[in-house]
N, C-alpha and C positions, 0 to 999 in steps of 0.2 A: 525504171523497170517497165513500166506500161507504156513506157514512150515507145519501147523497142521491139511491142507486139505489132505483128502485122495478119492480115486477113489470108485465108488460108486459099493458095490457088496452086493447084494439079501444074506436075509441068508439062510442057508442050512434050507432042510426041510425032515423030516423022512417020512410024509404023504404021500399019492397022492392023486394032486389037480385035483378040476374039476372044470371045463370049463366053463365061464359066459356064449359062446357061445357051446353050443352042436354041433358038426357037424355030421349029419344024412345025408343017402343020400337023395337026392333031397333037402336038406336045404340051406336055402339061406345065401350065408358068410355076416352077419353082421359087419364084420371087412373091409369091402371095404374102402377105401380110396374115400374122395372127395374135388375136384378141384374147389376152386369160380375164374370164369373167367372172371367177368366183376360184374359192379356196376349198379343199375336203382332205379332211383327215381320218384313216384309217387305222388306228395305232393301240397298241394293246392295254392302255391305261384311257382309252376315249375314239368312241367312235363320233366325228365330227368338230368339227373347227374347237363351238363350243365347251364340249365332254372335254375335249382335250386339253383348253387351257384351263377350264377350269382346275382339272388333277395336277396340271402344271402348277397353278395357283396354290392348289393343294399340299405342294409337294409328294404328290404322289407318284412313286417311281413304277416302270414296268420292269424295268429291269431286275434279273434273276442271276444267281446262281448256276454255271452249266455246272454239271451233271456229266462226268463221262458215263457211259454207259459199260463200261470192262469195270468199272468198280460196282456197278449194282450185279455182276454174276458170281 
């Protein structure tokens, strides 16, 4: 099985490619790289990461009941 892996290489190509991103001057590199540095929870059983699993830990649900509103008139 592993004998029949090989390294991964692009094929040739005779064309010239063009670019999803154009780079003009003044254009902005869409290719930037981005960093998630932390976690936050907003959620109606826990405001932050914490609060949150803790109720999770808890089994504490936020989850309700809808309510139409034509049945309360």
């Amino acid at each position: 099985m592993w004998s029949e892996v090989r390294p991964f290489a692009p094929a040739a190509r005779s064309e010239p490619q063009i670019s999803e991103y154009p780079e003009t001057e003044g254009s902005v590199d869409y290719r930037r790289r981005v960093v998630i540095t932390g976690l936050g929870v907003v959620a109606p059983n826990g405001i932050g990461k914490d609060a949150f699993w803790q109720a999770l830990v808890a089994g504490k649900s936020a989850a309700r009941s809808r309510i139409s509103v034509r049945n309360r008139l």
